[in-house]
C-alpha positions in Angstrom: 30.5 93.3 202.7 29.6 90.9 200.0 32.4 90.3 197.2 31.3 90.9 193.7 34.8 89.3 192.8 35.2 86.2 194.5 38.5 84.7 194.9 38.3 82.2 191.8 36.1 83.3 188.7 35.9 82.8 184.5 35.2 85.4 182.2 34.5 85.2 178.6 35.6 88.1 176.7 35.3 89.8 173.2 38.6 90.1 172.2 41.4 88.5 170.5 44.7 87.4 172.5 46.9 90.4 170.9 44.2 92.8 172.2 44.1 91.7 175.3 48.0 91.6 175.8 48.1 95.3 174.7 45.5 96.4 177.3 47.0 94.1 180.0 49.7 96.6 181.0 47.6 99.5 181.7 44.5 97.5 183.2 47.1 95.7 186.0 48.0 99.7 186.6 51.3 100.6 188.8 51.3 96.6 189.9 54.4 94.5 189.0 53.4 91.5 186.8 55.1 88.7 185.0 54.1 87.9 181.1 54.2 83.9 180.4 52.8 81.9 177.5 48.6 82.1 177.8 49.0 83.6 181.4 50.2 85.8 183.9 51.0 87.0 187.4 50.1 90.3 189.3 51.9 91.5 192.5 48.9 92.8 194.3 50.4 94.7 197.9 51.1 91.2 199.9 48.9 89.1 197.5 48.4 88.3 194.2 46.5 87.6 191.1 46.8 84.4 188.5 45.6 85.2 184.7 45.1 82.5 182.2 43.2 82.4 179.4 42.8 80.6 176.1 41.1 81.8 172.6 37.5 80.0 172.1 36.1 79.7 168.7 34.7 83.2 167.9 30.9 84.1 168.5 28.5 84.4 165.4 25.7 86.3 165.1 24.5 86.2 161.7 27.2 87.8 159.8 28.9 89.1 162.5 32.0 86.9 164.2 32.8 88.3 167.5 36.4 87.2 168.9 36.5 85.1 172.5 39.0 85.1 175.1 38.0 82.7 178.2 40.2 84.1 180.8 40.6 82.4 184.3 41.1 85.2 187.4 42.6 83.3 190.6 43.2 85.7 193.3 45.7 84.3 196.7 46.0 86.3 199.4 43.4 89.7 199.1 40.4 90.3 201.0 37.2 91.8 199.5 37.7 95.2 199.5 41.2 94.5 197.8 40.1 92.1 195.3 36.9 95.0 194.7 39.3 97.6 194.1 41.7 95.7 191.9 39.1 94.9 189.6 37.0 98.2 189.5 40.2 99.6 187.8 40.8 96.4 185.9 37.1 96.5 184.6 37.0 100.0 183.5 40.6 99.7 181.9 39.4 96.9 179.7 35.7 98.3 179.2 35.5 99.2 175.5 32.9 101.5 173.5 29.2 101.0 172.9 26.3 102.1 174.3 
């Protein structure tokens, strides 16, 4: 099985830092995590899951200004299935409206 979520990957996402702490509990789930200043760390069963992240200048499309978070994922100790399930909640926690 190919991983889609390799053990060390960057996002870039549309949010600002105080939405993404507020959906951060519930998209880590029942895992026990540790808040620090611009990162964090998920117990994942024996392994475990680095976040960082920093704000980037927002994205401008005409009038619009879209917010950016560039968040780091560094994963220790999962295989791919893990690492595949961790993130499918993860992703559809932090998925927001549209379409």
């Amino acid at each position: 099985m190919q991983s889609f979520y390799p053990e060390r990957f960057e996002r870039e996402m549309g949010c600002t830092e105080a939405d993404w702490l507020r959906w951060l509990p519930g998209a880590v789930g029942d895992n026990h995590w540790k808040l620090q200043e611009h990162s964090a760390g998920v117990r994942i069963g024996e392994g475990a899951l680095g976040l960082k992240w920093q704000v980037g200048a927002p994205r401008v499309i005409a009038l619009v200004r879209m917010p950016r978070l560039l968040v780091s994922f560094r994963f220790a100790g999962l295989d791919d299935a893990q690492r595949y399930a961790f993130m499918q909640r993860f992703d559809l926690y932090m998925q927001r409206g549209g379409g």
